[in-house]
Biotite code that builds the C-alpha atoms (Angstrom):
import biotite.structure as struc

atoms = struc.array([
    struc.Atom([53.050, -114.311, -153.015], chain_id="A", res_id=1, res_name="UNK", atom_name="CA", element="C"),
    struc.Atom([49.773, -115.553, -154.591], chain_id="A", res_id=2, res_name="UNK", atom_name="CA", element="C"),
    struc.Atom([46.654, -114.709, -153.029], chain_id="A", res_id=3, res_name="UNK", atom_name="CA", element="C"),
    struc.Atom([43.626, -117.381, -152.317], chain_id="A", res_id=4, res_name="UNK", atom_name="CA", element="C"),
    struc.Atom([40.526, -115.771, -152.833], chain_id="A", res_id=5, res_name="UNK", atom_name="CA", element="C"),
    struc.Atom([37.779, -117.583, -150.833], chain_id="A", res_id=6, res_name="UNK", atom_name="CA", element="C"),
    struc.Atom([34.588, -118.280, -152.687], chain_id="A", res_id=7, res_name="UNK", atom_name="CA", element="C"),
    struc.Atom([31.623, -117.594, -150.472], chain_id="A", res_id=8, res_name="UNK", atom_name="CA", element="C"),
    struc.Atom([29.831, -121.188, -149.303], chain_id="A", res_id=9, res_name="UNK", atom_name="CA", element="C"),
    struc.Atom([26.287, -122.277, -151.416], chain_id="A", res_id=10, res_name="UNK", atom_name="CA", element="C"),
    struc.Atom([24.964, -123.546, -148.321], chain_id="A", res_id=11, res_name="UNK", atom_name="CA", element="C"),
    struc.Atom([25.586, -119.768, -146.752], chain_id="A", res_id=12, res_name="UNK", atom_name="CA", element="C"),
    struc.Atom([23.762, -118.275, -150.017], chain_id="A", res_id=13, res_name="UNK", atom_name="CA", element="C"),
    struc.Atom([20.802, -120.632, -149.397], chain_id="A", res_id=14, res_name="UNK", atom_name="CA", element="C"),
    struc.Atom([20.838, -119.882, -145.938], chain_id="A", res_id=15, res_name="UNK", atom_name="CA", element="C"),
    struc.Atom([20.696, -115.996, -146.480], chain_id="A", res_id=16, res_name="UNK", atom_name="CA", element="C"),
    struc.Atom([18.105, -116.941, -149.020], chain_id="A", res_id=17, res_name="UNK", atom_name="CA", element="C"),
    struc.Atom([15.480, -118.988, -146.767], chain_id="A", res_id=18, res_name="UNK", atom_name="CA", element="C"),
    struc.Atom([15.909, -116.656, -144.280], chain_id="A", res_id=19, res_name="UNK", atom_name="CA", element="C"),
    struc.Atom([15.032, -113.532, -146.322], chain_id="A", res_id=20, res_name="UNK", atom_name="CA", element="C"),
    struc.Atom([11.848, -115.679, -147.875], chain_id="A", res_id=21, res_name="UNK", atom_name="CA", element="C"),
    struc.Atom([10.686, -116.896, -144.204], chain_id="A", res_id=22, res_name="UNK", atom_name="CA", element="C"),
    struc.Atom([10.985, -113.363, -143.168], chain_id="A", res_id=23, res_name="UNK", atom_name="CA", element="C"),
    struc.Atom([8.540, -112.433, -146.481], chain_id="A", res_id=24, res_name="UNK", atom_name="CA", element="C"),
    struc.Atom([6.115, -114.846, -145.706], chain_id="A", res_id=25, res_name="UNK", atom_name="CA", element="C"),
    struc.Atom([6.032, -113.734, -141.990], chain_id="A", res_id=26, res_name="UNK", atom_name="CA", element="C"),
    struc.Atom([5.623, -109.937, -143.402], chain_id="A", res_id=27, res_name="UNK", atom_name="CA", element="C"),
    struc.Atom([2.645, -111.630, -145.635], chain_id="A", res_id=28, res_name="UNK", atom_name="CA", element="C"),
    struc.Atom([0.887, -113.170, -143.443], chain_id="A", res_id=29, res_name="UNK", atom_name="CA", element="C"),
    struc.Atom([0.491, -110.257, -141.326], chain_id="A", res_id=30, res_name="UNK", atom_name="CA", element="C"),
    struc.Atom([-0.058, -108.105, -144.234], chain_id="A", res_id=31, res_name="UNK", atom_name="CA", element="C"),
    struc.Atom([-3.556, -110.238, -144.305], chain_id="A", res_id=32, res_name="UNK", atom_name="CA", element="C"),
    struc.Atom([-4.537, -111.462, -140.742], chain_id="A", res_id=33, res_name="UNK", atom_name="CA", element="C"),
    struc.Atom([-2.595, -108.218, -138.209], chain_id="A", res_id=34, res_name="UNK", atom_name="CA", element="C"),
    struc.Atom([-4.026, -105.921, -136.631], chain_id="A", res_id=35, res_name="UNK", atom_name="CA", element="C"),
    struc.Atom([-4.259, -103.590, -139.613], chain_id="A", res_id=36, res_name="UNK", atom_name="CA", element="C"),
    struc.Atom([-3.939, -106.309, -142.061], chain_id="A", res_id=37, res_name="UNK", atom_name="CA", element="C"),
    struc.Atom([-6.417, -106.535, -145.105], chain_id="A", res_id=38, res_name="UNK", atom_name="CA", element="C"),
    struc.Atom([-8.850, -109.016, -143.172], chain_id="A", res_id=39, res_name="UNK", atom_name="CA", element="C"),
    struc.Atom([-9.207, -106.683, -140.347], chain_id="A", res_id=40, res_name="UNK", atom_name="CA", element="C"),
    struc.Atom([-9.821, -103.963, -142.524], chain_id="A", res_id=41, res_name="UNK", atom_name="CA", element="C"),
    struc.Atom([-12.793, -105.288, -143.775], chain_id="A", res_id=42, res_name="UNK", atom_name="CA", element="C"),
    struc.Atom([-13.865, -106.032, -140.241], chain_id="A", res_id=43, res_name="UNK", atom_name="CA", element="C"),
    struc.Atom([-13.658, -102.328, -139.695], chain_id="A", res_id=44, res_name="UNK", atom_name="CA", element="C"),
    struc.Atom([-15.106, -101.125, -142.945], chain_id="A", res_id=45, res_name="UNK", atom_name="CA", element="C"),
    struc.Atom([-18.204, -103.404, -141.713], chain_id="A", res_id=46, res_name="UNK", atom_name="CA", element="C"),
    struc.Atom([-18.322, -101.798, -138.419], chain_id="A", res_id=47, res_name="UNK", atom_name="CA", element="C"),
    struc.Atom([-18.231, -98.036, -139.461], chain_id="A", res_id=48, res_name="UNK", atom_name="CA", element="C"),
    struc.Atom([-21.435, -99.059, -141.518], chain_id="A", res_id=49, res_name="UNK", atom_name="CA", element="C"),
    struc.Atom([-22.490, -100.338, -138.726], chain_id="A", res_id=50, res_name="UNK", atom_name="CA", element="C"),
    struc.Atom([-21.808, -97.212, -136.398], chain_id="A", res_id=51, res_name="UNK", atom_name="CA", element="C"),
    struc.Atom([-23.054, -94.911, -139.162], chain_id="A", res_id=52, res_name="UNK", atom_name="CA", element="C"),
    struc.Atom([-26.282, -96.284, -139.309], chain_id="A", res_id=53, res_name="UNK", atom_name="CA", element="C"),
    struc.Atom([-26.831, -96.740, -135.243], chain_id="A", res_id=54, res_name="UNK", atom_name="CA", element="C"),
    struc.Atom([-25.598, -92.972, -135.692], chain_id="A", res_id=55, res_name="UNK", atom_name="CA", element="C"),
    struc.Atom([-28.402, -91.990, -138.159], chain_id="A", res_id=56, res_name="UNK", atom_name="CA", element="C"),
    struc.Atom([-31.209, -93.518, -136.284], chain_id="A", res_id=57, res_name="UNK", atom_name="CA", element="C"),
    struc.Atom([-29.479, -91.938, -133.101], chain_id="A", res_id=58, res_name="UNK", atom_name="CA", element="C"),
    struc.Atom([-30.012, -88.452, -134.710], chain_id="A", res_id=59, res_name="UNK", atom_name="CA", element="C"),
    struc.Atom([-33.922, -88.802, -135.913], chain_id="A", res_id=60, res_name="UNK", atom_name="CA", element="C"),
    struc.Atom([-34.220, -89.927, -132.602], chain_id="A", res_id=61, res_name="UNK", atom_name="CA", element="C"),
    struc.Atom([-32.617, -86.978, -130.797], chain_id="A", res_id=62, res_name="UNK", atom_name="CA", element="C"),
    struc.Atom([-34.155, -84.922, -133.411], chain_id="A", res_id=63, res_name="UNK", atom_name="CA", element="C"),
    struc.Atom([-37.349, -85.952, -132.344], chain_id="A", res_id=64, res_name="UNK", atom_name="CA", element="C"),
    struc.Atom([-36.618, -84.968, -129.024], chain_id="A", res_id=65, res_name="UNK", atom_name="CA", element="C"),
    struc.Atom([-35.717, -81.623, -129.906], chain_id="A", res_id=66, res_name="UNK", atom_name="CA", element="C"),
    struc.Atom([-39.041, -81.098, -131.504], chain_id="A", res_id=67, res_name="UNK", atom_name="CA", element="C"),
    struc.Atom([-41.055, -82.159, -128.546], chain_id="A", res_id=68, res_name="UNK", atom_name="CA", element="C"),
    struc.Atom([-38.992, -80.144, -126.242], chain_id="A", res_id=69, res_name="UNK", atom_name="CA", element="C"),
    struc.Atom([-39.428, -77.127, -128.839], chain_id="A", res_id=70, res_name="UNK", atom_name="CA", element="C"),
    struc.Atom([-43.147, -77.347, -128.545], chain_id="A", res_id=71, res_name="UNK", atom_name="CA", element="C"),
    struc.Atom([-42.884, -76.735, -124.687], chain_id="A", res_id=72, res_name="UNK", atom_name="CA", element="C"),
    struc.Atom([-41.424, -73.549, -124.972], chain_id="A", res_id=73, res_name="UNK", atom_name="CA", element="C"),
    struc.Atom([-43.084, -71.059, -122.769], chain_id="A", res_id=74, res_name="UNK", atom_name="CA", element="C"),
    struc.Atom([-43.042, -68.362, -125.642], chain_id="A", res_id=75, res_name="UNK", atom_name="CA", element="C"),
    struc.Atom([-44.708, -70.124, -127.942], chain_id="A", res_id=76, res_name="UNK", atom_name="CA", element="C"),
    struc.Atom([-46.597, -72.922, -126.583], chain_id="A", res_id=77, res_name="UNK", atom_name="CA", element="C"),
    struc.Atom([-48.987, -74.738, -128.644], chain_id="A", res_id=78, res_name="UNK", atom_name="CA", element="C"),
    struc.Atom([-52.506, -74.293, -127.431], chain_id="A", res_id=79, res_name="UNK", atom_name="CA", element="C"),
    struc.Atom([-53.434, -78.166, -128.212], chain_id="A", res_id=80, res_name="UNK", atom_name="CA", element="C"),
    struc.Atom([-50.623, -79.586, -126.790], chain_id="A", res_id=81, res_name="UNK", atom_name="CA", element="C"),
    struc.Atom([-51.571, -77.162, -123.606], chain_id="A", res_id=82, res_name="UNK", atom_name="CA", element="C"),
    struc.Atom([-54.626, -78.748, -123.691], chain_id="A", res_id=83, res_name="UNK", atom_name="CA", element="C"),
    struc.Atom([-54.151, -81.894, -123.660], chain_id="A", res_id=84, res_name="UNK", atom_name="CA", element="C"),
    struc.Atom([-50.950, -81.899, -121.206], chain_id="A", res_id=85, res_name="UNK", atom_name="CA", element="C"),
    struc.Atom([-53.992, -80.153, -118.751], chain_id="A", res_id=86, res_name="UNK", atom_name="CA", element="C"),
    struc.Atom([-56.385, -82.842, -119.538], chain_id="A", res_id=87, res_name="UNK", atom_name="CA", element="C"),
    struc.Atom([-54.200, -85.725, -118.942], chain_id="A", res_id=88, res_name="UNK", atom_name="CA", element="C"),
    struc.Atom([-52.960, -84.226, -115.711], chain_id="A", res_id=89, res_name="UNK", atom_name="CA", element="C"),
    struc.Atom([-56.227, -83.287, -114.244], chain_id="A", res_id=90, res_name="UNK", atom_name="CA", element="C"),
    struc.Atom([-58.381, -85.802, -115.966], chain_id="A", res_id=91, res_name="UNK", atom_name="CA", element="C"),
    struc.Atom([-60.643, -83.994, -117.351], chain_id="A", res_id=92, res_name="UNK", atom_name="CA", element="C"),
    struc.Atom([-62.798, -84.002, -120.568], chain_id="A", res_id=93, res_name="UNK", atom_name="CA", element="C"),
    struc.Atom([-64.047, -81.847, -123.140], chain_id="A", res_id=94, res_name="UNK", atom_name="CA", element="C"),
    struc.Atom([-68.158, -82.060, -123.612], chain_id="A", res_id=95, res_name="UNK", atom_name="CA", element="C"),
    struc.Atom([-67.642, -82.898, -127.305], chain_id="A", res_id=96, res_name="UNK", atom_name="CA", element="C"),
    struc.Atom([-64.952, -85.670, -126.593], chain_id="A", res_id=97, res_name="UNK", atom_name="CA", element="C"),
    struc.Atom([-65.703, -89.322, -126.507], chain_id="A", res_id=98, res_name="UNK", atom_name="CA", element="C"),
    struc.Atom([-64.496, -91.288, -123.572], chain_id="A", res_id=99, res_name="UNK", atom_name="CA", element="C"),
    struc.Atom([-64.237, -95.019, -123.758], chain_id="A", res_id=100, res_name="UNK", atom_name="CA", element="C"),
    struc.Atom([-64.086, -96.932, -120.537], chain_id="A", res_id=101, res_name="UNK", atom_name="CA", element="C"),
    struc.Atom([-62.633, -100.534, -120.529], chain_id="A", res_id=102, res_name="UNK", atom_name="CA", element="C"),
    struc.Atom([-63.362, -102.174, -117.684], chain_id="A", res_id=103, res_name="UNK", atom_name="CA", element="C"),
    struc.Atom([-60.121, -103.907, -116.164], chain_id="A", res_id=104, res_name="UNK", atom_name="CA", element="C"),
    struc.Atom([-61.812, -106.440, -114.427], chain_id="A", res_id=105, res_name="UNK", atom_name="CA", element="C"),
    struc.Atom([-62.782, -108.646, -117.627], chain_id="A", res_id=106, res_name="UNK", atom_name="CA", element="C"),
])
C-alpha cells in the first residue's frame, strides 16, 4: 500500500508568513506610539523635569515659610521683628524713624 504524503500548500506558508509580519509591525508600532511606548516615554521623562523643578521651587518656598514661622516663636522671638509687628499694628513710630506720607488724592 503506498502512502501519499501531502506537501503543505505555498499559499498556506505565505499566509502564516504575512500574518506573523502584520502581527510584528502591529507589536512595532506600539513599541513607539503606546502607552509605554518610546514616544511616550520621552513625554514622561519631560514631565518629571518638569515636576522636579515645580518641586524645588515648592520647597524654597515652604522653606521660607518655615523660617518666618520660626521667627514667631514665643521662646525666642526676635526683638525687631516684635517691633515692627507692634508698629504696624498700632501705627506707631519711632522718634528717629522717617515717615513719608503720599497723599492718595494726586
Amino acid at each position: 500500500m503506498p502512502t501519499r504524503i501531502k506537501r503543505p500548500s505555498i499559499l498556506l506558508k505565505l499566509s502564516v508568513t504575512a500574518g506573523l509580519l502584520a502581527f510584528q509591525g502591529y507589536l512595532g508600532y506600539h513599541v513607539l506610539t503606546g502607552a509605554f511606548g518610546i514616544q511616550s516615554q520621552k513625554a514622561m521623562v519631560e514631565e518629571i523635569a518638569v515636576l522636579n523643578a515645580r518641586k524645588a521651587a515648592l520647597q524654597i518656598e515652604a522653606d521660607a515659610y518655615r523660617h518666618r514661622i520660626a521667627l514667631f516663636n514665643p521662646r525666642k522671638l526676635d526683638p525687631d521683628i516684635l517691633t515692627e509687628r507692634a508698629r504696624a499694628l498700632l501705627g506707631l513710630v519711632h522718634p528717629d524713624d522717617i515717615v513719608i506720607v503720599i497723599d492718595t488724592d494726586a
